[in-house]
N, C-alpha and C positions, 0 to 999 in steps of 0.2 A: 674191749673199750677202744683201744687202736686203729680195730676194724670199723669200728661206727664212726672213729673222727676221721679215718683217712675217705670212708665213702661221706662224709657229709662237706669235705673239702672238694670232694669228686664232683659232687654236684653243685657245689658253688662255685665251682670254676664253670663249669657246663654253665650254668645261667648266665655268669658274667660272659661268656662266650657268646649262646644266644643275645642278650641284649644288647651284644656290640655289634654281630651278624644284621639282627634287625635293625638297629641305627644305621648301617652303612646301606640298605637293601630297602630306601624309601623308594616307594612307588611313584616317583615324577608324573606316569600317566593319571595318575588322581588328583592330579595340582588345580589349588582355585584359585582366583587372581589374590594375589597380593600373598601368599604363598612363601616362604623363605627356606631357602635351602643349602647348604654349605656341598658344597663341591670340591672334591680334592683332584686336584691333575698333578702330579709327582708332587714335589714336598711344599705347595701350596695350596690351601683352601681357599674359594671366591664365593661369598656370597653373593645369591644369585637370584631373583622376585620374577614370581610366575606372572604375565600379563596374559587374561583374555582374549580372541578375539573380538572385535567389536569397529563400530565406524564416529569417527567423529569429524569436525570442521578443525581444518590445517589451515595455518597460516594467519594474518592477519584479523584475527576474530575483532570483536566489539572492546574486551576489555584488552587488548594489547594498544594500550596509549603508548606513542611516538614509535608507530612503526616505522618500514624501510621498504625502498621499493621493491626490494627483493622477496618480501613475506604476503605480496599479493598479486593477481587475487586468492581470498581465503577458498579454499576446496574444500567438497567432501572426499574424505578417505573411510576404505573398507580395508581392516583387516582381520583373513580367511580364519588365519592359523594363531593358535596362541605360539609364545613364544617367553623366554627368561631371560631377562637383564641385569645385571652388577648392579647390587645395592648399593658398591661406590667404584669411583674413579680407578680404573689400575694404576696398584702402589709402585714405588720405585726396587722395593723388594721385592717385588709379584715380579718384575720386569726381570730383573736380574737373575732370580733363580730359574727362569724358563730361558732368559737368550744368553745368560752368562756375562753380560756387559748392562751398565747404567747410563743411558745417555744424558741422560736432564744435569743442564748447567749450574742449578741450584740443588744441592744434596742437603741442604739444612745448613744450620747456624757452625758447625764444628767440619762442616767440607764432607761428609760421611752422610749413606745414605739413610733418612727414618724411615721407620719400616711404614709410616704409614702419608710420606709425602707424593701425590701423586707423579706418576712418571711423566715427562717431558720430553718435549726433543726429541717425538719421533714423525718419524712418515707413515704415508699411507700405506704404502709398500710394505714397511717392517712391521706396520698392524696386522699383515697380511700373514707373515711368516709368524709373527704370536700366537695370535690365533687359531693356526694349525697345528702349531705345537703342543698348544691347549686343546687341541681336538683328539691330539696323539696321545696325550699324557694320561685325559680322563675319559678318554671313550666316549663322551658325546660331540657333539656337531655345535664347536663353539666358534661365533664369526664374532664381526659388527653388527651393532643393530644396523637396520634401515633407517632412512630420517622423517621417514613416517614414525616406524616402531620407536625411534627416540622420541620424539614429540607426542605420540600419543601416552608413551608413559610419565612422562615427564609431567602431563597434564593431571594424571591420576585415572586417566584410562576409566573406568566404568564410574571410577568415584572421582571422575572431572568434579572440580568445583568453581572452575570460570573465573582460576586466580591469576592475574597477571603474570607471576613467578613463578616456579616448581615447589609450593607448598605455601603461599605467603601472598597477602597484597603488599607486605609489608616488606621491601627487599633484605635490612639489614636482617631480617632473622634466619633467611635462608641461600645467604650469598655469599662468595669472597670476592668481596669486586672493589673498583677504584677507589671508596671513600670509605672504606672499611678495613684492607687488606693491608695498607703501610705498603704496600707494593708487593709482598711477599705472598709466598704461595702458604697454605693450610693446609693440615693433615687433612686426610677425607675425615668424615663425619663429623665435623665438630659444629654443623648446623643444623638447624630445625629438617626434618625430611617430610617430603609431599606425602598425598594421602596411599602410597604403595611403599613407605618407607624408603624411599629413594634418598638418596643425600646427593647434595652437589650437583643436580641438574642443573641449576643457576650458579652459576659461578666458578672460581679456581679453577679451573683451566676448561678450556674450549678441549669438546671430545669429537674425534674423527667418527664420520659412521659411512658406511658402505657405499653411499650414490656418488655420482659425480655431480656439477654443482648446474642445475638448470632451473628458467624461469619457470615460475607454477602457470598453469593453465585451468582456466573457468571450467571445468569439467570433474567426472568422477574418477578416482584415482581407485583400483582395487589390486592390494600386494601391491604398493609400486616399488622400485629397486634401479634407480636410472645409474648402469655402470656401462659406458659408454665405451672406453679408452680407459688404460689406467694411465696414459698421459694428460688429460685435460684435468681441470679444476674438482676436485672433492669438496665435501662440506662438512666445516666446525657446528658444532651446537653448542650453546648453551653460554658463552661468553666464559670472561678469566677474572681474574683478579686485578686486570688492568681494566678492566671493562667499566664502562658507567651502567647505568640504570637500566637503559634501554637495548643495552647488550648483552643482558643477562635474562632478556622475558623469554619463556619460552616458546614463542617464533622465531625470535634469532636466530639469523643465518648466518655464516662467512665462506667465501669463496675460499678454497686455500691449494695451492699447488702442489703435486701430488711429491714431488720432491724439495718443498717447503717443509721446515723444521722449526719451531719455536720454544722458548720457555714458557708461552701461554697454552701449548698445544700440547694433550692427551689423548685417552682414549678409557671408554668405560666397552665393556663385552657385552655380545647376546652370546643368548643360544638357544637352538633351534629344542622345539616342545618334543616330550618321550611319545612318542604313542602306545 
């Protein structure tokens, strides 16, 4: 009797062992868009939404009412390679457990950081050194998006639905922005997400992505990735919580210095597709 519950314990450890082997060993190269996947790099998890490639119209489209002269002319974009993007904004605990310090000048209501208020108050630069780290920690190839690959996801990528906002014609449902926010920043998710599950492309903090900041051109753009200097001007997406209406659509652009720092400035992660 002994012998039958110590082998029936034998093998239900072996199972739970296989089922947790197989949960960690998902095949990323099988991903279809809109896809979600948890990723661990040392003691943090990032969700992270498989995008397609595919091409669509950047910039100043038809239904972006009160654009900026910086979001035209509208272009076609091609992109070759699928790629994965942060379901949300990096948190201030995501930040800290990978660089050891918190820089964002608001940690919450009690001075202390939540584990789920976006990080702040960084540069370009130090997105740089993140993101390596998180390349280091989990073995895959995690940068910046592009500000193509930000806008085309942002849009819903395959499942575009030609919304003015990142999930919404309707801002309040999927925004922290100036007539909503009391001024104050939001934990990520706590708004409606576009059609890939994204949370926070519109709004709560304006996120860093890889180019540097140049006017668009009437022409085709395919892979584009304009990093010129990491002295010259980079580019915010998506507007903050001090933003009004029109700085939260998704062509929104802002020029921002590459060693300029804000409490409205974050960053959400890619990473590059498994093959």
């Amino acid at each position: 009797m002994k012998l039958k519950k110590s082998l029936q314990t034998v093998l239900a450890m072996a199972l739970a062992f296989a089922m947790m082997f197989t949960a960690s060993c998902t095949d990323l190269s099988k991903a279809k868009e809109g896809d979600i996947e948890t990723i661990s790099a040392g003691d943090i998890d990032i969700e992270m939404v498989y995008v397609e490639p595919g091409e669509f119209r950047m910039g100043a489209t038809a239904e972006q009412q009160g654009t900026n002269p910086n979001e035209v002319p509208s272009h076609d974009v091609q992109i070759t390679k699928g790629y994965w993007i942060g379901q949300f904004e990096v948190t201030q605990e995501q930040w800290e457990t990978v660089m050891g310090h918190n820089p964002s000048l608001y940690k919450g209501k009690d001075g202390k950081a939540e584990p789920k208020l976006p990080v702040t108050d960084v540069k370009w630069s130090e997105c740089q050194i993140f993101v390596n780290k998180l390349s280091e920690l989990s073995g895959y190839k995690f940068r910046l998006p592009t500000e193509a690959e930000w806008e085309y996801a942002a849009r819903g990528a395959h499942k575009a639905d030609g919304l003015m906002y990142a999930g919404s014609i309707y801002v309040d449902n999927v925004a922290n922005y100036k007539n909503n926010s009391n001024g104050l920043l939001h934990a990520t998710g706590e708004f409606m997400p576009n059609k890939l599950e994204l949370r926070d492309m519109s709004g709560n903090v304006a996120e860093l992505v890889q180019d540097n900041f140049e006017k668009y051109k009437d022409s085709l753009y395919v892979d584009p990735c304009i990093v010129t200097s990491d002295t010259l001007p980079h580019v915010a997406r998506g507007g903050s919580y001090i933003s009004g209406q029109t700085g939260v659509r998704t062509a929104s652009r802002e020029s921002i210095m590459p060693d300029f720092s804000s409490m409205t400035i974050g960053l959400r992660v890619a990473m590059d597709a498994v093959e």
